[in-house]
N, CA, C and O atoms as a GROMACS GRO file, in nm:
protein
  280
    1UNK      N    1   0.085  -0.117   0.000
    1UNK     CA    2   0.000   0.000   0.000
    1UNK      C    3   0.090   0.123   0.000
    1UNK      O    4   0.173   0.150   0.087
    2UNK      N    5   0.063   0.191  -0.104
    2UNK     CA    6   0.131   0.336  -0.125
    2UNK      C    7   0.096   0.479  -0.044
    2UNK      O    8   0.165   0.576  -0.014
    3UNK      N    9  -0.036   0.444  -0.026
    3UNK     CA   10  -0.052   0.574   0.050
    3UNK      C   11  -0.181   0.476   0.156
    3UNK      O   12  -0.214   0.359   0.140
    4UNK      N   13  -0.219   0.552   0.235
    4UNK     CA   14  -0.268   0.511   0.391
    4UNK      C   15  -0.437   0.533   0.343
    4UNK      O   16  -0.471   0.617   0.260
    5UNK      N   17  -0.527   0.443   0.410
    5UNK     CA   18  -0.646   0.464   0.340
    5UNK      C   19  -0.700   0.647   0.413
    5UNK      O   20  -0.651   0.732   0.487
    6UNK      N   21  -0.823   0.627   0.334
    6UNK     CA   22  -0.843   0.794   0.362
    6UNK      C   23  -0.965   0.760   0.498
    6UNK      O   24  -0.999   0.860   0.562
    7UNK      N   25  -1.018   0.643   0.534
    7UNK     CA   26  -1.097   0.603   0.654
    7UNK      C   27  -0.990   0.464   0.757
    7UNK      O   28  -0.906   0.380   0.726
    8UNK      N   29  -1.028   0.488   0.830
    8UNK     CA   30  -0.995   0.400   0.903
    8UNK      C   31  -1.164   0.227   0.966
    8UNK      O   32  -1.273   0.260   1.013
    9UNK      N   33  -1.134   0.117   0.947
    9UNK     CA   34  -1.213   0.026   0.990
    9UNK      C   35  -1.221  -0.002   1.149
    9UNK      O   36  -1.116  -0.012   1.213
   10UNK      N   37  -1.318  -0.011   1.197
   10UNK     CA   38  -1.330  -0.062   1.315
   10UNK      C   39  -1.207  -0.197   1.395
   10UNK      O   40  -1.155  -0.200   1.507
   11UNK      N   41  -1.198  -0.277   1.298
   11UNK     CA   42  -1.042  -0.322   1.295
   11UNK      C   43  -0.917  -0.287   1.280
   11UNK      O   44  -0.820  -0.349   1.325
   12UNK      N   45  -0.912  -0.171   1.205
   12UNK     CA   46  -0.782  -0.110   1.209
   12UNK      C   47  -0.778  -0.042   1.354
   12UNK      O   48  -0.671  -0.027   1.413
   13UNK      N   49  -0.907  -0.001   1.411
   13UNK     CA   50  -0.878   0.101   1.513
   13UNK      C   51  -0.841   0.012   1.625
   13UNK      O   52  -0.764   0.048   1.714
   14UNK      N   53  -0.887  -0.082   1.620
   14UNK     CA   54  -0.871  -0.185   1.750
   14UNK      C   55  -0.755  -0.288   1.750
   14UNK      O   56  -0.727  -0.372   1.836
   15UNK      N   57  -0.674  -0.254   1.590
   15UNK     CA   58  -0.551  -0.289   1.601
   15UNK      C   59  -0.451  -0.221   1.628
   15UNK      O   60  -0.349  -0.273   1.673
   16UNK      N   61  -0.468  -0.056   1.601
   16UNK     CA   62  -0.387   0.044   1.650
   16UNK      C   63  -0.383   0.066   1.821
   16UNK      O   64  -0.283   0.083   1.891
   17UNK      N   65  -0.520   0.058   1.858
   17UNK     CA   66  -0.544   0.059   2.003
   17UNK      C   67  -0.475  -0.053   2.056
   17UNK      O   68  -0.450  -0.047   2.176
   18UNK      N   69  -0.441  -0.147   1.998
   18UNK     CA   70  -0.362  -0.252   2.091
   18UNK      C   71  -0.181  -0.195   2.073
   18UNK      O   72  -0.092  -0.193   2.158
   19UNK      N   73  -0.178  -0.154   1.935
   19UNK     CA   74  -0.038  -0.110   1.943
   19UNK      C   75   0.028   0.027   1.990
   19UNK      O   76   0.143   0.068   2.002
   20UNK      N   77  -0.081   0.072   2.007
   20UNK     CA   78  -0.047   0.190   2.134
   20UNK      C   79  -0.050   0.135   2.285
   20UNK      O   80   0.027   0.201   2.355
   21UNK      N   81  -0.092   0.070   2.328
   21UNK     CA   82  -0.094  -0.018   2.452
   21UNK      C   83   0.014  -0.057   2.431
   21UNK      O   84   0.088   0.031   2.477
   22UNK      N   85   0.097  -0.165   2.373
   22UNK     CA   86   0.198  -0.240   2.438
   22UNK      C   87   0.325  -0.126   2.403
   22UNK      O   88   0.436  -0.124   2.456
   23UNK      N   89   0.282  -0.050   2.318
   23UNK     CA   90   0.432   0.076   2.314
   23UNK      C   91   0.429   0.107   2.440
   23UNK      O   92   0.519   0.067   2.513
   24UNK      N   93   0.314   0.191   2.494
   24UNK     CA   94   0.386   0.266   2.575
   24UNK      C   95   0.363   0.170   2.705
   24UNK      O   96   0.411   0.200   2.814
   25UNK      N   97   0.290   0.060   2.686
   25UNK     CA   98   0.313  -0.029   2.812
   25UNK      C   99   0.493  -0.065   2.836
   25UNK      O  100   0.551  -0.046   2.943
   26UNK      N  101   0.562  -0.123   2.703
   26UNK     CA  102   0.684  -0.108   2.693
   26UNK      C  103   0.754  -0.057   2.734
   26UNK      O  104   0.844  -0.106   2.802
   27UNK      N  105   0.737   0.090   2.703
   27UNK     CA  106   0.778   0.192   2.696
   27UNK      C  107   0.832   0.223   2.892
   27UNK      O  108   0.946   0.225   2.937
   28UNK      N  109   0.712   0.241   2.958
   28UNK     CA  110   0.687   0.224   3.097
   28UNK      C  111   0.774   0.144   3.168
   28UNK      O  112   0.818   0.181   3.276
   29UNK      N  113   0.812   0.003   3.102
   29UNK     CA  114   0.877  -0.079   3.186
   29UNK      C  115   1.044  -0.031   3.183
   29UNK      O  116   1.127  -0.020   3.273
   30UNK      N  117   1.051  -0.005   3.009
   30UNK     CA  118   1.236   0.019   2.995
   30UNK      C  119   1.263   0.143   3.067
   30UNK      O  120   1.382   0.162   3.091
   31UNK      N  121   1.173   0.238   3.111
   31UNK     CA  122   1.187   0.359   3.233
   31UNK      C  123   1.212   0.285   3.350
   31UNK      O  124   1.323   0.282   3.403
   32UNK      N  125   1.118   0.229   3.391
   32UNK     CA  126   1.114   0.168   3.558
   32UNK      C  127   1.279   0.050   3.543
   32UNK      O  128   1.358   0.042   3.637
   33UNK      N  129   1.300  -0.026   3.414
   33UNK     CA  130   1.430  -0.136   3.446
   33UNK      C  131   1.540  -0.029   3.420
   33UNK      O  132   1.655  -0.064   3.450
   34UNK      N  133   1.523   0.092   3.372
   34UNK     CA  134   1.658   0.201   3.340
   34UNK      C  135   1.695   0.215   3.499
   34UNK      O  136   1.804   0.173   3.540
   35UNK      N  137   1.591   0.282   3.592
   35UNK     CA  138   1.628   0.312   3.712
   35UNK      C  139   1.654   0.197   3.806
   35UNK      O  140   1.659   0.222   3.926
   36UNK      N  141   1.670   0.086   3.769
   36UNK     CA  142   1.663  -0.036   3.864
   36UNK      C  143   1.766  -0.129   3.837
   36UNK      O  144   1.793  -0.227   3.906
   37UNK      N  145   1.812  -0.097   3.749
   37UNK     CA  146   2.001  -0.152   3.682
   37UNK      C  147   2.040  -0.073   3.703
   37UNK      O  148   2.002   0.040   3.672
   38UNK      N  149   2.183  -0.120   3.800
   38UNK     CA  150   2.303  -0.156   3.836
   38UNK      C  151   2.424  -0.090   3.720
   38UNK      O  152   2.497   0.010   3.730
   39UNK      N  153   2.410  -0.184   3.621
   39UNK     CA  154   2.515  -0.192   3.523
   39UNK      C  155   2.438  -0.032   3.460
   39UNK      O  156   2.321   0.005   3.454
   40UNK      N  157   2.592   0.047   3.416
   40UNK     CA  158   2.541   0.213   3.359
   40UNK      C  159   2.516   0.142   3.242
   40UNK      O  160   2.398   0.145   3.208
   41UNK      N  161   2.593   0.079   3.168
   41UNK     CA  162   2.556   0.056   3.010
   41UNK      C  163   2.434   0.004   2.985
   41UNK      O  164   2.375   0.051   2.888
   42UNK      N  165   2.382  -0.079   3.048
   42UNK     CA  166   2.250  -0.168   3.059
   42UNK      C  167   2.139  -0.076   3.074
   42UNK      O  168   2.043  -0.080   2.997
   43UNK      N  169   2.149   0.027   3.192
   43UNK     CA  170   2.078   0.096   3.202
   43UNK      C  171   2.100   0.244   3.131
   43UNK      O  172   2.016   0.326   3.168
   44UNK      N  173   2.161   0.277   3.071
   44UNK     CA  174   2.171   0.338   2.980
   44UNK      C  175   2.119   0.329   2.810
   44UNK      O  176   2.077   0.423   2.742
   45UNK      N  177   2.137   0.198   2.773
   45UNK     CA  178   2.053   0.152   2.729
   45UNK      C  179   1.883   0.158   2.713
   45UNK      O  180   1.805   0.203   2.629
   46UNK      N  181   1.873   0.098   2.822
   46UNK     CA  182   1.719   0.094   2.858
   46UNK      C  183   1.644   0.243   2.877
   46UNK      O  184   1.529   0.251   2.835
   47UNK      N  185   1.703   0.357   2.937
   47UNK     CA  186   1.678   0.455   2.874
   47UNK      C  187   1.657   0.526   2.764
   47UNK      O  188   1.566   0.608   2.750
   48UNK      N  189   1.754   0.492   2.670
   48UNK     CA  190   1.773   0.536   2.547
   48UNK      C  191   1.642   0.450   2.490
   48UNK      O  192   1.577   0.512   2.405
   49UNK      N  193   1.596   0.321   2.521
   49UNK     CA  194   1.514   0.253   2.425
   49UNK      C  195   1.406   0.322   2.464
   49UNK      O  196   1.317   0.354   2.384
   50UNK      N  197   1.401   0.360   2.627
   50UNK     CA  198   1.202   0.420   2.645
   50UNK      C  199   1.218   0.564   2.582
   50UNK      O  200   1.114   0.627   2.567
   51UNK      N  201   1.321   0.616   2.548
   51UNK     CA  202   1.297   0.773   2.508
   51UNK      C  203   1.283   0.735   2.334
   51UNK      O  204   1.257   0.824   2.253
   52UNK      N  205   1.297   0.638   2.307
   52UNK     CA  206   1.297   0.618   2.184
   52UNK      C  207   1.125   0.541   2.136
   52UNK      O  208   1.063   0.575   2.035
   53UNK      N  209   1.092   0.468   2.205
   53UNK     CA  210   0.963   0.432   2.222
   53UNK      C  211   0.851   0.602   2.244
   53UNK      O  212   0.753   0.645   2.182
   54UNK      N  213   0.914   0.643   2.334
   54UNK     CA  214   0.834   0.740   2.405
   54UNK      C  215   0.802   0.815   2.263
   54UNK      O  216   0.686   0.835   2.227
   55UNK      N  217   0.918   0.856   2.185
   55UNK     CA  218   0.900   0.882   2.123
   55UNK      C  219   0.828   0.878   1.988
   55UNK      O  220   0.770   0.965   1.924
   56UNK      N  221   0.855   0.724   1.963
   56UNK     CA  222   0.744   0.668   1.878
   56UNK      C  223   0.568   0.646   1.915
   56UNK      O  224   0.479   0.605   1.841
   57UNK      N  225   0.565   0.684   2.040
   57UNK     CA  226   0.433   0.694   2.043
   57UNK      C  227   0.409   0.802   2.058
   57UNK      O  228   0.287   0.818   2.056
   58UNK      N  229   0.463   0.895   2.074
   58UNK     CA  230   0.407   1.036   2.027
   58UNK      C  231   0.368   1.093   1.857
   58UNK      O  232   0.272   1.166   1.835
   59UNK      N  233   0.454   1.046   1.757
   59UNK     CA  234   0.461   1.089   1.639
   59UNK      C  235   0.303   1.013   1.588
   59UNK      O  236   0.216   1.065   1.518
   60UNK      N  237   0.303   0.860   1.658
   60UNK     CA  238   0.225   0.768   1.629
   60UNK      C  239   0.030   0.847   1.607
   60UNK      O  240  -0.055   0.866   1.520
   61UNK      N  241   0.054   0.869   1.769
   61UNK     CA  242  -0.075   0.963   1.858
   61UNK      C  243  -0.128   1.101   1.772
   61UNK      O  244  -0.245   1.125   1.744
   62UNK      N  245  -0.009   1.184   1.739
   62UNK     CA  246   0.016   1.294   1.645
   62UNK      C  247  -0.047   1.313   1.527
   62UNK      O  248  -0.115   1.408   1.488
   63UNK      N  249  -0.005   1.173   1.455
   63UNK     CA  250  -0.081   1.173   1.308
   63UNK      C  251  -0.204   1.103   1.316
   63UNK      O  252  -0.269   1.094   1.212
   64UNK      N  253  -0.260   1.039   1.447
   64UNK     CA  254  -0.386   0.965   1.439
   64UNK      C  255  -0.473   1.110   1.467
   64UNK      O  256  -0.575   1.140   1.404
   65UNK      N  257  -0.399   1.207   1.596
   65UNK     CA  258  -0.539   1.326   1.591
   65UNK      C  259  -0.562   1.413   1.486
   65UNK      O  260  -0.666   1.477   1.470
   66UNK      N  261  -0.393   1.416   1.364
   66UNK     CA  262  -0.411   1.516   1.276
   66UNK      C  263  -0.506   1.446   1.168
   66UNK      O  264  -0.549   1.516   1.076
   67UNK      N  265  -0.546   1.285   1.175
   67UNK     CA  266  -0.647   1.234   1.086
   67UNK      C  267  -0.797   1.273   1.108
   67UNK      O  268  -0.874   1.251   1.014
   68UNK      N  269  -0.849   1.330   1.227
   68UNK     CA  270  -0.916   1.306   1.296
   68UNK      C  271  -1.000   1.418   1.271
   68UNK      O  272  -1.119   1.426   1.239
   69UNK      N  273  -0.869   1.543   1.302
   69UNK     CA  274  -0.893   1.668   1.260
   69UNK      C  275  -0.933   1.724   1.083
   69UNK      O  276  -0.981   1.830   1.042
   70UNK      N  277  -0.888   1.597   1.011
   70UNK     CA  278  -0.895   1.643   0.863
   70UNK      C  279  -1.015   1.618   0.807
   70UNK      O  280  -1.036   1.649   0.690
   0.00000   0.00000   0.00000
């Protein structure tokens, strides 16, 4: 698919709604295991992955309200 449909299905929404759940459910945990390792690299790491998640669910969230709005 080249370009994104111009509606969204009751299935698409309830497949997006699950993949916003486990992002930032994800997301949540590599914060809480960043502060709870020991090792800096490990947890340095694990930071870098929730700011990177965090981030992907923002851009995600972003273009679902700018659909919403159009």
């Amino acid at each position: 698919m080249k370009t994104p449909p111009k509606m969204l299905s009751p299935k698409d929404c309830s497949y997006l709604a699950d993949l916003l759940e486990t992002l930032l459910t994800t997301a949540k945990k590599a914060e809480a295991y960043s502060q709870k390792i020991e090792d800096t690299q490990v947890s340095d790491f694990a930071a870098h992955y929730y700011e990177t998640l965090k981030s992907q669910y923002s851009i995600l969230t972003d273009e679902l309200k700018g659909s919403v709005n159009e």
